[in-house]
C-alpha positions in Angstrom: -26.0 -17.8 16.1 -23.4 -19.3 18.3 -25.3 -22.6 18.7 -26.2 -22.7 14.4 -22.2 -22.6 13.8 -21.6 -25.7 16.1 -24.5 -27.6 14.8 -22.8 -26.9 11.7 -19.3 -27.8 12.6 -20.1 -30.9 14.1 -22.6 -31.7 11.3 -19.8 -31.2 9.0 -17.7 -33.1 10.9 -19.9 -36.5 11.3 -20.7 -36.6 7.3 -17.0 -36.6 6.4 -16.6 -39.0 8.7 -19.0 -41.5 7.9 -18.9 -40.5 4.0 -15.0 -41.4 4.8 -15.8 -44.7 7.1 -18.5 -45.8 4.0 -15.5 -45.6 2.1 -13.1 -47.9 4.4 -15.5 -50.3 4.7 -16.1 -51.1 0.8 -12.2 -50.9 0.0 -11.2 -53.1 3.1 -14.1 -55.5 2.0 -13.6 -56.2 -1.1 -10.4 -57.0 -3.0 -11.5 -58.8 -5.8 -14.1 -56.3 -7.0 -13.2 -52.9 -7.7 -15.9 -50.9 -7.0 -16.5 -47.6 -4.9 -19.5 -46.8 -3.4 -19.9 -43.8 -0.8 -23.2 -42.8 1.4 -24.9 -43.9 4.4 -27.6 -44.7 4.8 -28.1 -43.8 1.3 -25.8 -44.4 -1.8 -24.7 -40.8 -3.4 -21.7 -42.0 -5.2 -20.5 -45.0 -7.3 -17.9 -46.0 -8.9 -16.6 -49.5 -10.7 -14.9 -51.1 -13.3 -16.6 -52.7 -16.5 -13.5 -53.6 -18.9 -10.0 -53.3 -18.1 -9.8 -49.6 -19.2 -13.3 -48.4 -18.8 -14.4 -46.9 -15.2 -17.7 -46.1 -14.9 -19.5 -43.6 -12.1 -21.9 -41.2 -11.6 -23.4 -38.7 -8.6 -27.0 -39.2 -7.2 -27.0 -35.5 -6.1 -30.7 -36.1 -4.7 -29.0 -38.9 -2.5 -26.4 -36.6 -1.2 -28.3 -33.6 -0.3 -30.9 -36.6 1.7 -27.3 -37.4 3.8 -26.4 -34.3 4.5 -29.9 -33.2 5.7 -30.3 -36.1 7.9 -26.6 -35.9 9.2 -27.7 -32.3 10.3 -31.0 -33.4 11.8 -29.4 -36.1 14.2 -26.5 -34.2 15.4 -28.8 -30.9 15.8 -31.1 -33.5 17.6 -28.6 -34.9 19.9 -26.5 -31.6 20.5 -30.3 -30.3 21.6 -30.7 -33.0 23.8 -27.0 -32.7 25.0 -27.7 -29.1 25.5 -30.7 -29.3 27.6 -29.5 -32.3 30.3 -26.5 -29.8 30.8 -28.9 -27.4 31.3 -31.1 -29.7 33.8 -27.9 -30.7 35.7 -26.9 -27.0 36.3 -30.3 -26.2 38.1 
């Protein structure tokens, strides 16, 4: 249970962190065009200007709950693999 709760943490952890670094990157990038777009590797959120006063966006929910999987996958992976050269080192 102990081991479920990091894998969790951290899991959190990395998708805020590259949902939030998606983020940087397409507001540092582009200045002219107003558009948002957040996920990595796959696009869950978007959001951009047609007119002056009309913003348009929308969720891909199926998108989202992809990232989050995979997010979980590689850190469980790596905090497995982590995990078990500790364990190697020890004995």
């Amino acid at each position: 249970m102990k081991h479920f709760i990091k894998i969790s943490f951290y899991s959190f952890a990395a998708f805020c962190t590259i949902s939030y670094m998606s983020v940087m990157t397409v507001l540092l990038s582009r200045r002219n065009m107003p558009t948002l777009k957040i996920g990595f590797p796959l696009e869950y959120y978007t959001q951009f200007w047609v007119s002056s006063t009309e913003l348009h966006w929308g969720w891909n929910r199926k998108n989202f709950f992809i990232d989050v999987v995979l997010t979980a996958a590689v850190v469980a992976i790596i905090y497995l693999f982590v995990r078990q050269k500790k364990k190697d080192v020890s004995t």
